[in-house]
Backbone as CSV, one residue per row, in Angstrom:
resi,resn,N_x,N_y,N_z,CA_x,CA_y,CA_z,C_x,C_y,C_z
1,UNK,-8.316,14.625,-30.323,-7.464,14.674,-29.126,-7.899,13.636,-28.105
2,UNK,-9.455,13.564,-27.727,-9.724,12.758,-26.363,-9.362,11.244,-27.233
3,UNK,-9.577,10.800,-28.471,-9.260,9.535,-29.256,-7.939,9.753,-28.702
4,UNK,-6.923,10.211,-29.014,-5.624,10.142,-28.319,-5.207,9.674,-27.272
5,UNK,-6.002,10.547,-26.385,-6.357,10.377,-24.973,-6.516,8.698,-24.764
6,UNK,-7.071,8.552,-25.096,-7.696,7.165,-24.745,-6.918,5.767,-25.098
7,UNK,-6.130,6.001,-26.442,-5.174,5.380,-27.109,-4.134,5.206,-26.692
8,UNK,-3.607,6.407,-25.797,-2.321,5.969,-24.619,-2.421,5.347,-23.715
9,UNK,-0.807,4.696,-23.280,-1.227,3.950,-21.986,-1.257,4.981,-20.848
10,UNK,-2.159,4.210,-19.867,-1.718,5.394,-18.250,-0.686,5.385,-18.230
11,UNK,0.572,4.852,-18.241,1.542,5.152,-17.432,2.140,5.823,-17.973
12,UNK,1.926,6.255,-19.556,2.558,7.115,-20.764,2.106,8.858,-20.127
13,UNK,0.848,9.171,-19.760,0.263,9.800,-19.737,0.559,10.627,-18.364
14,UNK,0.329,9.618,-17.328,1.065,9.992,-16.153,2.698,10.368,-16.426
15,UNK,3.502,10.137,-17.011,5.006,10.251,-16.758,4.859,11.724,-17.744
16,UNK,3.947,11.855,-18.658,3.557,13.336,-19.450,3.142,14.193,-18.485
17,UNK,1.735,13.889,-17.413,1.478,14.840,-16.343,2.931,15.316,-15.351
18,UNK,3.661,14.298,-15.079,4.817,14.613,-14.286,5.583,15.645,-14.777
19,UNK,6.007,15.724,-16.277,6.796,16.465,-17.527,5.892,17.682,-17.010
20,UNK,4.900,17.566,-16.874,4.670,19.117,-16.688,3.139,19.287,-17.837
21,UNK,2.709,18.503,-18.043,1.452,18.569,-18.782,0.082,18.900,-17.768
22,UNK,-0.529,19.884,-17.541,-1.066,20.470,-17.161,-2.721,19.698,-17.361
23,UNK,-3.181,20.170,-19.029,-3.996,19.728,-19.186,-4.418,18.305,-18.855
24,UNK,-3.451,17.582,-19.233,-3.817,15.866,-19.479,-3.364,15.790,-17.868
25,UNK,-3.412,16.461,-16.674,-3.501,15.985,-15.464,-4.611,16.440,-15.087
26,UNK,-5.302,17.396,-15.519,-6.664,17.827,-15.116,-8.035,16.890,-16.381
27,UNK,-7.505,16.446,-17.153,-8.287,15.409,-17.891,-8.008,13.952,-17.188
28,UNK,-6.454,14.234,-16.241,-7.017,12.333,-16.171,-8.200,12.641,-14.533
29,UNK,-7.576,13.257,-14.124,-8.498,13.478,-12.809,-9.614,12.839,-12.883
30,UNK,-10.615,13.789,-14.226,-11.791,14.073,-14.210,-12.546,12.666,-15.180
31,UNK,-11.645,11.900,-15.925,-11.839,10.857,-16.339,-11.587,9.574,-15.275
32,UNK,-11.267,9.884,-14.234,-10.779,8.540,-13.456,-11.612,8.810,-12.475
33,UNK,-12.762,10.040,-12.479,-14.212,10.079,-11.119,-14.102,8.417,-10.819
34,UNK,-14.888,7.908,-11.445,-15.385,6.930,-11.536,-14.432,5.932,-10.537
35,UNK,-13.949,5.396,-11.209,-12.471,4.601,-10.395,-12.656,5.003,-9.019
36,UNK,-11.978,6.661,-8.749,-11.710,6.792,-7.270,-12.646,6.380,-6.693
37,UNK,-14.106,6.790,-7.032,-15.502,7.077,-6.618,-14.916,5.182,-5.785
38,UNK,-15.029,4.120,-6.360,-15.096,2.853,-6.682,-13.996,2.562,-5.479
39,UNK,-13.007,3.613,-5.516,-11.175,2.476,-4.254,-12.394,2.854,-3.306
40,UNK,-12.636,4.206,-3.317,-12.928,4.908,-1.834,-14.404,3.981,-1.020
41,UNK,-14.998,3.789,-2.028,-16.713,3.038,-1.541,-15.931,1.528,-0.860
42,UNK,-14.941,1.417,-1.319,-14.547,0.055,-0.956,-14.097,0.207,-0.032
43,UNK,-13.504,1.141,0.724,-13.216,1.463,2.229,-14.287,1.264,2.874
44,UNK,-15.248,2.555,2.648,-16.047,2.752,3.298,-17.368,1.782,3.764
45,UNK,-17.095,1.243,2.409,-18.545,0.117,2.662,-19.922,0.778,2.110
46,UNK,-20.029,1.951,1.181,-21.208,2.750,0.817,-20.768,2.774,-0.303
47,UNK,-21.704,3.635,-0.943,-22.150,4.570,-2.044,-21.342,5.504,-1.755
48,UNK,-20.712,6.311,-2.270,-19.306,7.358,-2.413,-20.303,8.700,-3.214
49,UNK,-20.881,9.545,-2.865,-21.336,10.563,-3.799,-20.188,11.458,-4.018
50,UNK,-19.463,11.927,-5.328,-18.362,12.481,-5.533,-18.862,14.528,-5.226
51,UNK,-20.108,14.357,-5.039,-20.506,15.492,-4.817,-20.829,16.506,-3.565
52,UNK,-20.765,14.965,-2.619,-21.123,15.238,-1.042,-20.497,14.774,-0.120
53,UNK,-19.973,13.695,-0.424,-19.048,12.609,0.399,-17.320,13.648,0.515
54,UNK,-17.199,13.636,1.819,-15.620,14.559,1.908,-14.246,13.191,1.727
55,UNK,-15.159,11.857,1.894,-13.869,10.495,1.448,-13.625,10.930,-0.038
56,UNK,-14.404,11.249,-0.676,-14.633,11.213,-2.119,-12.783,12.015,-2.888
57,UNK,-13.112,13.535,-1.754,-12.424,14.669,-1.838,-10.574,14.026,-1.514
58,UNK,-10.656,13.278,-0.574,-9.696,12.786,-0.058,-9.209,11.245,-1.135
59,UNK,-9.999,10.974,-1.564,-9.710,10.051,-2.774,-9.067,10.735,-4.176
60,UNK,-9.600,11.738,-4.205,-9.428,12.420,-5.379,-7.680,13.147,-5.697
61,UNK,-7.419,13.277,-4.142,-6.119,14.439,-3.672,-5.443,13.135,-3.766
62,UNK,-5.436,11.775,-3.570,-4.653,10.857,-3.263,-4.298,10.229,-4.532
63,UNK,-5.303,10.038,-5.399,-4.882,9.984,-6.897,-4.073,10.908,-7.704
64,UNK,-4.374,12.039,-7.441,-3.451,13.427,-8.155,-1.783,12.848,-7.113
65,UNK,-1.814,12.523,-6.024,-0.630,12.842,-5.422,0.240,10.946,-6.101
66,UNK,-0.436,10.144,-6.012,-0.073,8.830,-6.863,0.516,9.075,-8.291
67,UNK,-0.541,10.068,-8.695,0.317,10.211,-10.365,2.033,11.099,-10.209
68,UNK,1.869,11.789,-8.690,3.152,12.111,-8.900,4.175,11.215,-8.140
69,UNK,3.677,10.399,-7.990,5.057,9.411,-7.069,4.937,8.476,-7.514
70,UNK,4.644,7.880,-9.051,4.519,6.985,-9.353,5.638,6.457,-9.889
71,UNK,6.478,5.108,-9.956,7.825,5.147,-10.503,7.346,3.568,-11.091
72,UNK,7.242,3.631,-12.824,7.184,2.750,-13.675,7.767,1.276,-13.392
73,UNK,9.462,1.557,-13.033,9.988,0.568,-13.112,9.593,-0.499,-11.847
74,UNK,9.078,-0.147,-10.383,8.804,-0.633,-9.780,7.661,-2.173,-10.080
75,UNK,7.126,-1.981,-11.063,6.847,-3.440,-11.397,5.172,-3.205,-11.566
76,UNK,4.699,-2.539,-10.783,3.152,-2.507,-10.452,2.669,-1.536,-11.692
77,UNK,1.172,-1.836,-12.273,0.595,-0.615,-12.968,0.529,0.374,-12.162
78,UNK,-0.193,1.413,-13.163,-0.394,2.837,-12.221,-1.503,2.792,-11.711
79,UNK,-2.753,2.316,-11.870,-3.626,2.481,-11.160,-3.775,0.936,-10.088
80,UNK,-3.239,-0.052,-9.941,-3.042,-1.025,-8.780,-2.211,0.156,-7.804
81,UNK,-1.472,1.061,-7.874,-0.566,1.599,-7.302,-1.307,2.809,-6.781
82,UNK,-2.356,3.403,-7.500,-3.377,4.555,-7.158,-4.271,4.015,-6.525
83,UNK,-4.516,2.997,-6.543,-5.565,2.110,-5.562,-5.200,2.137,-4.395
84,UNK,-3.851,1.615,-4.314,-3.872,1.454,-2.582,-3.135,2.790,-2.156
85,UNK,-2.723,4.264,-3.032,-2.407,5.051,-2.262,-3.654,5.555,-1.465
86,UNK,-4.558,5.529,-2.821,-6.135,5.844,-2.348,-7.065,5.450,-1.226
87,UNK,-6.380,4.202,-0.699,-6.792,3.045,0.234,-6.321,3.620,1.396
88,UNK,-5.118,4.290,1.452,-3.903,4.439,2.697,-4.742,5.864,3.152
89,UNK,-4.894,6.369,2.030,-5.284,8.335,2.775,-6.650,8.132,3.360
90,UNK,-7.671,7.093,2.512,-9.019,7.424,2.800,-8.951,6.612,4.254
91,UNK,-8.637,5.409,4.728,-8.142,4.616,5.916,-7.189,5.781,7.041
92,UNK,-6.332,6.410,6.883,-6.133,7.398,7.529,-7.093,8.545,7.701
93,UNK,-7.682,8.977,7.297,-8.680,10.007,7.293,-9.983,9.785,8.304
94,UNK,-10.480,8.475,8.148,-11.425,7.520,8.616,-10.822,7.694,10.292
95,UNK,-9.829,7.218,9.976,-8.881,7.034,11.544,-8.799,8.653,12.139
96,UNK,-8.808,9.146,11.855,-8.187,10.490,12.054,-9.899,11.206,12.571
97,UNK,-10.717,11.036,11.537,-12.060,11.197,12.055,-12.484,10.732,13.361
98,UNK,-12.127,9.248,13.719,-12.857,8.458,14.932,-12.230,9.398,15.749
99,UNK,-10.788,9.458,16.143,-9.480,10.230,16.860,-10.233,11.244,17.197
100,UNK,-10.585,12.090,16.517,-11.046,13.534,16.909,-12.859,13.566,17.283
101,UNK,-13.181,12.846,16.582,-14.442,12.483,17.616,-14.465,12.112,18.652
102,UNK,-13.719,11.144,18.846,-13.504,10.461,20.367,-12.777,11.803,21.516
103,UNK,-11.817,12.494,20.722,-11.252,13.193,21.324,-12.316,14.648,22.153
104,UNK,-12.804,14.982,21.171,-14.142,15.786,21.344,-15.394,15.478,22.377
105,UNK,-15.071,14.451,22.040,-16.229,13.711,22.816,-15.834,13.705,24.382
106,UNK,-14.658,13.402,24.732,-13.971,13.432,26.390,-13.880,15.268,27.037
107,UNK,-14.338,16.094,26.231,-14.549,17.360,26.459,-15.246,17.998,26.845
108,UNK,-16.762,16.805,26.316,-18.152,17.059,27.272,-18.793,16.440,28.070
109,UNK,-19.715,17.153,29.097,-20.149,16.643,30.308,-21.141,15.999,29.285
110,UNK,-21.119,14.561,30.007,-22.760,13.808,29.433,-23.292,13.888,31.152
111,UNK,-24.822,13.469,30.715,-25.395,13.033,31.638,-25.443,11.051,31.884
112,UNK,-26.258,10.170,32.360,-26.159,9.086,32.240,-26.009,8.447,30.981
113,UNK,-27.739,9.153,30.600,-27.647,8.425,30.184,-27.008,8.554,27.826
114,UNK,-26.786,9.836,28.151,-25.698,10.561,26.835,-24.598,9.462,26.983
115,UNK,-23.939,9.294,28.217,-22.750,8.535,27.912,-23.295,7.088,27.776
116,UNK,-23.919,6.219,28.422,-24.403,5.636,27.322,-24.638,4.952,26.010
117,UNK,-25.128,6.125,25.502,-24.938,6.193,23.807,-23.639,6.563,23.918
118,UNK,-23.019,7.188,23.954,-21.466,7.503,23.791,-20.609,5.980,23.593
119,UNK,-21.090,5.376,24.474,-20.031,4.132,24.525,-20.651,3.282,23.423
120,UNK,-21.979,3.219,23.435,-22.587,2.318,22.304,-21.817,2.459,20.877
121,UNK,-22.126,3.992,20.842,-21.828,4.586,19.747,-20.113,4.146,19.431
122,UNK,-19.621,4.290,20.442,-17.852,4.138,20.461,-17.915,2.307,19.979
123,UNK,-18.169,1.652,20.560,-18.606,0.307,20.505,-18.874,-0.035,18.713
124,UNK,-19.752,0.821,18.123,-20.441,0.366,16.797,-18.888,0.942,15.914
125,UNK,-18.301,1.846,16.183,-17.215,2.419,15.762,-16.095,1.645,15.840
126,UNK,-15.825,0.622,16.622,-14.916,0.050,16.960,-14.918,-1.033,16.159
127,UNK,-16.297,-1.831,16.189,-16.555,-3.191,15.356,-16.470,-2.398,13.799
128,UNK,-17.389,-1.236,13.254,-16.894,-0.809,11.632,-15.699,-0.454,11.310
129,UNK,-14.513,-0.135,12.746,-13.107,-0.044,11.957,-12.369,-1.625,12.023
130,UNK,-12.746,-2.838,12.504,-12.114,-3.794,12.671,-12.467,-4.395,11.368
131,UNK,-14.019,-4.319,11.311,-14.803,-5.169,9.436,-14.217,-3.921,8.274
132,UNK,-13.461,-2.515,8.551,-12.805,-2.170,7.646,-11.542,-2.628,7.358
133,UNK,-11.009,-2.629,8.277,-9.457,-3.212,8.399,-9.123,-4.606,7.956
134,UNK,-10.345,-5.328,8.538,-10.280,-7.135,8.287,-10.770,-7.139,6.458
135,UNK,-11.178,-6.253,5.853,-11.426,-6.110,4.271,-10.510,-5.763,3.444
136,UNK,-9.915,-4.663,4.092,-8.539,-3.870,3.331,-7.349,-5.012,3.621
137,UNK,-7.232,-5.479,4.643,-6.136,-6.345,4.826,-6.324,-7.988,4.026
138,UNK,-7.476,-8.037,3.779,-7.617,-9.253,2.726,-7.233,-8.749,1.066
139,UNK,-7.634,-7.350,1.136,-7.439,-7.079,-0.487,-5.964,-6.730,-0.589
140,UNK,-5.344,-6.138,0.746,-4.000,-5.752,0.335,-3.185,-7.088,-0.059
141,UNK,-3.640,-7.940,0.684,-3.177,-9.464,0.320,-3.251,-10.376,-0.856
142,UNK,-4.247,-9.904,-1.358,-4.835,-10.474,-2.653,-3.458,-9.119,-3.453
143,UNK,-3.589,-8.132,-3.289,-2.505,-7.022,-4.008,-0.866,-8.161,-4.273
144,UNK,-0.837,-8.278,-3.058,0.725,-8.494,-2.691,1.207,-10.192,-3.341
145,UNK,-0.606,-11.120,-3.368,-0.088,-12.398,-4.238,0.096,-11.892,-5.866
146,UNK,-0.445,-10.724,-6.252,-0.388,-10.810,-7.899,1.227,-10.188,-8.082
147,UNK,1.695,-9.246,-6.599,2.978,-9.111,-6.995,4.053,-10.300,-6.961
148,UNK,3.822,-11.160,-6.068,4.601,-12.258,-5.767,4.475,-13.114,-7.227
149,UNK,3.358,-13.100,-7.841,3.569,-13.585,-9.329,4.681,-13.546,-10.263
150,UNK,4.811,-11.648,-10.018,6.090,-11.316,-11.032,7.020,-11.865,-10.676
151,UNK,7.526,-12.412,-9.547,8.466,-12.909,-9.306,8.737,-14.654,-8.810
152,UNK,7.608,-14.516,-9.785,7.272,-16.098,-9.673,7.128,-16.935,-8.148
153,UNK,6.534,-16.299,-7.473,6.078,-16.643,-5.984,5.169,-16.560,-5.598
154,UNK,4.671,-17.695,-4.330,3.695,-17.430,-4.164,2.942,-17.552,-2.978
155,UNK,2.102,-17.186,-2.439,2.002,-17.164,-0.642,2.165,-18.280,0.173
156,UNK,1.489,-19.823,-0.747,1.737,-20.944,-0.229,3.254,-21.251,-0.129
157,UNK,3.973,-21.173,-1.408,5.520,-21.219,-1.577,6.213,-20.920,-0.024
158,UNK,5.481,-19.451,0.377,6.420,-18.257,0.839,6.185,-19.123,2.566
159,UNK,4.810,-19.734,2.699,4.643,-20.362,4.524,5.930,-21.687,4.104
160,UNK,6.110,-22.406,2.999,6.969,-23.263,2.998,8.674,-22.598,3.537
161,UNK,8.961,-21.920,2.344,10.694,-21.529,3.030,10.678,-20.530,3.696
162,UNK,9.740,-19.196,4.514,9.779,-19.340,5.692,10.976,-19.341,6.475
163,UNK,11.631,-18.841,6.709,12.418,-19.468,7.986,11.999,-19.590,9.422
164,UNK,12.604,-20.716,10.061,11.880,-21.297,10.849,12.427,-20.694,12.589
165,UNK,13.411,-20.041,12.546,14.207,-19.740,13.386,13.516,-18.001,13.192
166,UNK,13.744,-17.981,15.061,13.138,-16.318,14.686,14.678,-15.392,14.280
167,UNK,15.781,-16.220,14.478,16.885,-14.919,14.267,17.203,-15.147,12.812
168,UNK,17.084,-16.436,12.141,17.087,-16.355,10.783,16.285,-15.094,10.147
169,UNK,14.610,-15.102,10.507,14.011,-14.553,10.119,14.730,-13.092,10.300
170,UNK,14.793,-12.477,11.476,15.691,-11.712,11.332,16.456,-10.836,10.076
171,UNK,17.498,-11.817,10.474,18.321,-11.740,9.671,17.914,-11.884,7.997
172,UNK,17.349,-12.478,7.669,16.803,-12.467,6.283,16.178,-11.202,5.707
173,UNK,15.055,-10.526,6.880,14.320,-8.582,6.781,15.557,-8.170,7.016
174,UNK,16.223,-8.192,7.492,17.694,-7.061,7.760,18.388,-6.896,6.464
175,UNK,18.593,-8.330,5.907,18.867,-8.087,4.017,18.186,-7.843,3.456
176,UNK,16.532,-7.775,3.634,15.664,-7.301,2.853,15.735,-6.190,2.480
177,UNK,16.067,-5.841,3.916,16.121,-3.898,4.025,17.168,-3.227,3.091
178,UNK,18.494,-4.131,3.515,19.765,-3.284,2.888,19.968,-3.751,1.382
179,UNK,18.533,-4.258,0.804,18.372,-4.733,-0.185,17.574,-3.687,-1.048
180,UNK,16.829,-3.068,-0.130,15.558,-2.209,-0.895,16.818,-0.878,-0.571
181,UNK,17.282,-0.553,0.444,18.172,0.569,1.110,18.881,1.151,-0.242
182,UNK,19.222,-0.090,-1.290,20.957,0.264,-1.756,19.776,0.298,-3.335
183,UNK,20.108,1.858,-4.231,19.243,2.036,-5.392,19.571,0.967,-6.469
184,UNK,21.172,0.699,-6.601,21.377,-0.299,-7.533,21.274,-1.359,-7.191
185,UNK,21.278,-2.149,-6.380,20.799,-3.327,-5.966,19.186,-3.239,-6.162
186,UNK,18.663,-1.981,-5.932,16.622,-2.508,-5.889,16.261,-2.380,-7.461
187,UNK,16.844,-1.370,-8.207,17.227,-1.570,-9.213,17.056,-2.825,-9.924
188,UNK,18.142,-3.360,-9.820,18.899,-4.480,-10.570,17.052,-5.822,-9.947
189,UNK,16.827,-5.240,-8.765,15.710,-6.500,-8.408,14.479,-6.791,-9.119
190,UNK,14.168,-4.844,-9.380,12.954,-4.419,-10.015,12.849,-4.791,-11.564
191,UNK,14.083,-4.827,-12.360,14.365,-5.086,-13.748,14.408,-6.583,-13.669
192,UNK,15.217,-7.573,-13.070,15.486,-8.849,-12.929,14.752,-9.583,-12.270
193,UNK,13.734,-9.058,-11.383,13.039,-10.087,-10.354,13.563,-11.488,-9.873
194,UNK,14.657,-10.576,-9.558,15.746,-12.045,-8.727,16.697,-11.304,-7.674
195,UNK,17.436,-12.070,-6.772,18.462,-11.145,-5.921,19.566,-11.394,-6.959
196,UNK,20.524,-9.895,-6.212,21.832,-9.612,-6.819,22.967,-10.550,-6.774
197,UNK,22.785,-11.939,-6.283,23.745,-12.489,-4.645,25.184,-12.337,-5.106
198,UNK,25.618,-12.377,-6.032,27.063,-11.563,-6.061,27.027,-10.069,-5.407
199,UNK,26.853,-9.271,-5.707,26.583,-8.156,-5.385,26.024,-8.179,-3.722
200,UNK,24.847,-8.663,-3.902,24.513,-8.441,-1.970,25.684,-9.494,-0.976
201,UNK,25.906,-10.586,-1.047,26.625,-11.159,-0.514,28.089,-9.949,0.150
202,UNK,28.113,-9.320,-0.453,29.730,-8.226,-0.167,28.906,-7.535,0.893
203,UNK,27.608,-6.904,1.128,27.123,-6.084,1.822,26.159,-6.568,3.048
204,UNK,26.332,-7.973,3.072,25.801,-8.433,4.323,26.291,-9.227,5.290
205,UNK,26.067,-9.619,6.469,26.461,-10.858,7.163,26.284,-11.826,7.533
206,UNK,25.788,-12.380,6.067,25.478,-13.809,5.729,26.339,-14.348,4.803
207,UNK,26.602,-15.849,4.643,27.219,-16.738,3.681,25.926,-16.228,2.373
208,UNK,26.944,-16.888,1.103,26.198,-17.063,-0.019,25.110,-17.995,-0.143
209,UNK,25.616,-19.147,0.866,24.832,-19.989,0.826,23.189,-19.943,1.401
210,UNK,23.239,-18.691,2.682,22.309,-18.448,3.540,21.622,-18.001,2.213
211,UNK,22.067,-16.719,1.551,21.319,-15.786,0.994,20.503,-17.059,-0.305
212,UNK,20.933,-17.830,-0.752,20.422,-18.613,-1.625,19.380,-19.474,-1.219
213,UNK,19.600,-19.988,-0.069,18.676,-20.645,0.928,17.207,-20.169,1.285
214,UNK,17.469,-18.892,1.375,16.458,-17.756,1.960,15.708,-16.861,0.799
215,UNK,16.783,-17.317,-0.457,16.402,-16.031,-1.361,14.804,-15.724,-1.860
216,UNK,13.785,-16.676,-1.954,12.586,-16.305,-2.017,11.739,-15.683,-0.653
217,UNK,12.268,-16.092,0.651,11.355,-15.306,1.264,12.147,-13.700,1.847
218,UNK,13.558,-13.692,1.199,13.958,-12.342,0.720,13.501,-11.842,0.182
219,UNK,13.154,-12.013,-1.180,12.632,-11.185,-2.241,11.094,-10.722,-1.690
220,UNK,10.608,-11.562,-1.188,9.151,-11.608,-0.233,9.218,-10.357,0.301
221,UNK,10.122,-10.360,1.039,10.193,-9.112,1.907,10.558,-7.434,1.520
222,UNK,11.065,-7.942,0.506,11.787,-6.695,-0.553,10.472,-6.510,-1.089
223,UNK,9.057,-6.724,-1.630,8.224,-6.792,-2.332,7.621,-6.072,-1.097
224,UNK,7.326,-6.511,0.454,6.705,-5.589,0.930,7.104,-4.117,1.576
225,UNK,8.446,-3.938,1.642,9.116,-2.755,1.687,8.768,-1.646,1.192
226,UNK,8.790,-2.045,-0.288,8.697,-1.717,-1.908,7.321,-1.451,-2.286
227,UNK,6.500,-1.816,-1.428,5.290,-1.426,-1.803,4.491,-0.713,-0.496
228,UNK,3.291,0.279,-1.227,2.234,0.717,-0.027,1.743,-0.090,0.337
229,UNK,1.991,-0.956,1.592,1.455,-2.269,2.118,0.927,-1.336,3.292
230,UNK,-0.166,-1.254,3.722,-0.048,-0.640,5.075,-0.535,-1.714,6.367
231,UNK,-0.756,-2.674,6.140,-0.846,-3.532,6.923,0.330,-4.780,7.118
232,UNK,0.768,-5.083,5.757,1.799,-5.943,6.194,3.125,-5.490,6.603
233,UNK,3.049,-4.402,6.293,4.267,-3.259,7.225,4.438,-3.620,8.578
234,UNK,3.259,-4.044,9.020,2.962,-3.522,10.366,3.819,-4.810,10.961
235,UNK,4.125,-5.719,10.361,4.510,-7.354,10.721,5.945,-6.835,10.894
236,UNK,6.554,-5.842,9.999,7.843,-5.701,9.760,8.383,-4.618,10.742
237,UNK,7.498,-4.203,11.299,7.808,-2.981,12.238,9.077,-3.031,13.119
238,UNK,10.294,-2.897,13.555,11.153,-3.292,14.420,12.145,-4.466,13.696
239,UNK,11.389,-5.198,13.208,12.297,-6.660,12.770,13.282,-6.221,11.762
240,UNK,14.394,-6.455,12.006,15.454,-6.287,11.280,16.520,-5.263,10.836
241,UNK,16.489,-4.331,12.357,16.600,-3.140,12.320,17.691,-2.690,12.969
């Protein structure tokens, strides 16, 4: 059986745990320690003990919850895709920790020189979430060039066409959106790794010509929609809306 085990692909195995396979979701768990142990240390910047560490716990819930939202056709393996869900909860959690420390912390009387250390302490907290963030946001990047591959693109490509106009730009995430928005159109993107432009052209308010013009740093944008980006989201926040 575990020869079996081993002989399938993940993503065979996962779409079996989804079916309702019980066992082989409590075997991949316990076979993929290792791995989580590995996204989560990479947050943190340590040694991950799966025995003591509560990131560990929160790595572990984020992988079980990846195998169930995992959707094949989207382009990515399953575990590039368990990586950065794993990345998103343990980075929220982290955040959520400082939050309620800090929060806790405005509850008690210090004396001088307690506060003090308080601020020091707030201070050392501030610089380890910026060298976390400035790490995760290089790897999510390194993530997002191997996707731009599939679609034959590539980050240098993407500063070239660019649009140069901020309402172009605009306008280009606004089709991104009603690009990822519409199932058969993301569909048709995820199978083809190309735009629809017959098809989208009817549903936007651009020429054919725009959409052809633009169409790689469209697809650009459809790629970060489409994926757990949690930082390059942040670029897209408002734009095109």
């Amino acid at each position: 059986m575990m020869s079996q085990l081993k002989e399938t692909p993940i993503e065979d195995k996962v779409y079996a745990i989804q079916q309702g396979d019980k066992y082989l979701q409590n075997e991949l768990l316990r076979t993929y320690q290792p791995f989580i142990a590995k996204c989560v240390s990479e947050v943190c910047k340590r040694y991950i003990d799966p025995q003591r560490d509560d990131e560990f716990s929160i790595g572990l819930s984020a992988f079980n919850e990846a195998i169930f939202s995992y959707v094949p056709n989207k382009g990515s393996s399953f575990l590039s895709f368990a990586k950065l869900v794993i990345k998103r909860k343990v980075i929220d959690y982290i955040r959520y920790q400082q939050k309620r420390s800090a929060s806790l912390s405005l509850d008690e009387t210090y004396d001088e020189e307690q506060m003090e250390n308080s601020l020091e302490i707030a201070a050392v907290q501030e610089k380890y979430q910026m060298e976390i963030d400035a790490q995760n946001r290089k790897e999510e990047i390194l993530e997002f060039k191997e996707k731009l591959k599939l679609y034959k693109l590539s980050l240098v490509e993407l500063t070239e066409v660019s649009p140069k106009h901020r309402d172009a730009r605009e306008s280009a995430v606004k089709t991104a959106r009603i690009l990822y928005n519409d199932p058969t159109l993301r569909d048709y993107v995820y199978r083809k790794k190309k735009l629809p432009i017959k098809d989208l052209v009817k549903k936007v308010d651009v020429s054919k010509k725009t959409l052809e013009r633009n169409r790689k740093f469209i697809l650009a944008m459809f790629i970060v929609l489409s994926e757990d980006y949690i930082y390059l989201k942040e670029y897209l926040k408002g734009v095109g809306q």
